[in-house]
C-alpha positions as CSV (number, residue, x, y, z in Angstrom):
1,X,47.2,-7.4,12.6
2,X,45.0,-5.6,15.1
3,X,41.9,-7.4,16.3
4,X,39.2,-6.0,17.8
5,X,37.0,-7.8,20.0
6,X,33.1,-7.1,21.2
7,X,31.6,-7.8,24.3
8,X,28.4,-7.4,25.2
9,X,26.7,-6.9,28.5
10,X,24.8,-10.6,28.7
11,X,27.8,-12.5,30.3
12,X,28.0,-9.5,32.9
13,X,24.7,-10.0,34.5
14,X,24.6,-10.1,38.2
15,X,22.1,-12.5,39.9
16,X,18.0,-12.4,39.4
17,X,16.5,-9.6,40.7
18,X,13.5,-10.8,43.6
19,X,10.3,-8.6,41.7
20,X,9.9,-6.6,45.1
21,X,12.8,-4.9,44.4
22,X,11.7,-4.2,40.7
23,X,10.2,-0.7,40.1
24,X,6.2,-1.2,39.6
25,X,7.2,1.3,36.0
26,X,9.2,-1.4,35.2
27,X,5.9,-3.6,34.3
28,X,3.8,-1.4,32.9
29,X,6.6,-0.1,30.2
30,X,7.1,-4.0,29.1
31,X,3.1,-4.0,29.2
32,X,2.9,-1.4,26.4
33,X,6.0,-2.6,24.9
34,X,4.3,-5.9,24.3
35,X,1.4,-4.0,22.8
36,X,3.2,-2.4,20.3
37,X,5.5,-5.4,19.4
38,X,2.5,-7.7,18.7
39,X,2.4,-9.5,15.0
40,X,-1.3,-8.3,14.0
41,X,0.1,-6.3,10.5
42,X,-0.2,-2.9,11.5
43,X,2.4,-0.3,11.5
44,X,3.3,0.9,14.7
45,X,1.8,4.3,14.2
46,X,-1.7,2.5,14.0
47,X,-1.3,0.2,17.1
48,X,-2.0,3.4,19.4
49,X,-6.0,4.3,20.0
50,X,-8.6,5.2,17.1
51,X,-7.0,8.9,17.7
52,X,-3.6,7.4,15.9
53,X,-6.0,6.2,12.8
54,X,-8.2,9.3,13.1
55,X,-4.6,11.6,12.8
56,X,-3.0,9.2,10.2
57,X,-6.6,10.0,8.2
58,X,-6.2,13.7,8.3
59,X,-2.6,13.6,7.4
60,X,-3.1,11.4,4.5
61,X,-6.0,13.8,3.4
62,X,-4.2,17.2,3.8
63,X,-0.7,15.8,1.9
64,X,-3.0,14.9,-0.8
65,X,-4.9,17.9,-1.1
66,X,-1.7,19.6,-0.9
67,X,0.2,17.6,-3.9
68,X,-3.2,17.8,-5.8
69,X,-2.6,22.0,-5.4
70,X,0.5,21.7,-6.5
71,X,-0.7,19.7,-10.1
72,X,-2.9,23.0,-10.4
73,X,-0.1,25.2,-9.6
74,X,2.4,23.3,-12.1
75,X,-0.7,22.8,-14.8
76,X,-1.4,26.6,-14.4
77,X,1.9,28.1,-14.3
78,X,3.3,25.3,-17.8
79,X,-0.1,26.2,-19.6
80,X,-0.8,30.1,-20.8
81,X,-4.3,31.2,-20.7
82,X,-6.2,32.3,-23.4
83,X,-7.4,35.8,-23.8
Protein backbone atom coordinates (compact mmCIF):
# COMPACT_ATOMS: atom_id res chain seq x y z
CA UNK A 1 0.00 0.00 0.00
CA UNK A 2 1.06 3.47 -0.77
CA UNK A 3 1.01 6.00 1.95
CA UNK A 4 1.10 9.35 1.69
CA UNK A 5 2.31 11.60 4.22
CA UNK A 6 1.60 15.65 4.90
CA UNK A 7 3.85 18.04 6.30
CA UNK A 8 3.24 21.29 7.01
CA UNK A 9 5.35 24.27 7.33
CA UNK A 10 5.20 24.70 11.43
CA UNK A 11 8.03 22.31 12.27
CA UNK A 12 10.15 24.28 9.51
CA UNK A 13 10.21 27.56 11.19
CA UNK A 14 13.55 29.18 11.49
CA UNK A 15 14.22 31.26 14.73
CA UNK A 16 12.02 34.52 15.95
CA UNK A 17 12.28 37.30 13.90
CA UNK A 18 13.73 40.69 16.25
CA UNK A 19 10.39 43.21 15.11
CA UNK A 20 13.07 45.68 13.54
CA UNK A 21 13.54 43.50 10.94
CA UNK A 22 9.62 43.00 10.51
CA UNK A 23 8.10 45.21 7.63
CA UNK A 24 6.00 48.17 9.50
CA UNK A 25 2.90 46.55 6.62
CA UNK A 26 3.36 43.63 8.43
CA UNK A 27 1.37 45.30 11.54
CA UNK A 28 -1.00 47.13 10.15
CA UNK A 29 -2.32 44.03 7.83
CA UNK A 30 -2.76 41.88 11.26
CA UNK A 31 -4.42 45.29 12.57
CA UNK A 32 -7.27 45.06 10.03
CA UNK A 33 -7.17 41.38 10.07
CA UNK A 34 -8.08 41.52 13.69
CA UNK A 35 -10.90 43.91 12.79
CA UNK A 36 -12.49 41.78 10.61
CA UNK A 37 -12.00 38.55 12.54
CA UNK A 38 -13.66 40.00 15.74
CA UNK A 39 -16.84 37.83 17.25
CA UNK A 40 -19.50 40.91 17.28
CA UNK A 41 -22.23 38.86 14.76
CA UNK A 42 -21.82 40.61 11.75
CA UNK A 43 -20.96 39.28 8.40
CA UNK A 44 -17.79 40.38 7.20
CA UNK A 45 -19.29 42.54 4.42
CA UNK A 46 -20.75 44.75 7.35
CA UNK A 47 -17.59 45.04 9.47
CA UNK A 48 -16.14 47.71 6.81
CA UNK A 49 -17.41 51.61 7.36
CA UNK A 50 -21.18 52.77 7.21
CA UNK A 51 -20.37 52.96 3.30
CA UNK A 52 -20.37 48.83 3.42
CA UNK A 53 -24.04 49.06 5.22
CA UNK A 54 -25.05 52.08 3.10
CA UNK A 55 -23.99 49.65 -0.35
CA UNK A 56 -25.41 46.41 1.25
CA UNK A 57 -28.80 48.81 1.57
CA UNK A 58 -28.98 49.68 -1.99
CA UNK A 59 -28.23 46.29 -3.20
CA UNK A 60 -30.78 44.68 -1.12
CA UNK A 61 -33.27 47.41 -2.42
CA UNK A 62 -32.51 47.14 -6.18
CA UNK A 63 -32.58 42.97 -6.17
CA UNK A 64 -35.86 43.41 -4.72
CA UNK A 65 -37.30 45.82 -6.87
CA UNK A 66 -35.92 43.84 -9.57
CA UNK A 67 -37.56 40.29 -8.51
CA UNK A 68 -40.77 42.31 -7.67
CA UNK A 69 -40.60 43.41 -11.72
CA UNK A 70 -40.18 40.19 -12.63
CA UNK A 71 -43.72 38.96 -10.47
CA UNK A 72 -45.25 41.78 -12.83
CA UNK A 73 -43.58 40.50 -15.79
CA UNK A 74 -44.53 36.70 -15.03
CA UNK A 75 -48.29 37.97 -13.63
CA UNK A 76 -48.63 39.91 -16.91
CA UNK A 77 -47.26 37.66 -19.44
CA UNK A 78 -49.53 34.13 -17.50
CA UNK A 79 -52.71 36.44 -17.28
CA UNK A 80 -54.46 37.76 -20.75
CA UNK A 81 -55.97 41.08 -20.61
CA UNK A 82 -59.37 41.85 -21.11
CA UNK A 83 -60.55 43.88 -24.10
Amino acid sequence: AVVRSFTTTAGRRSAAVPKEQIEKGYFEIRKVQEHFQKKDGKPVFLKGSAVDQVLYRITMALALVGIGGMGKLFYDLSVPKKI
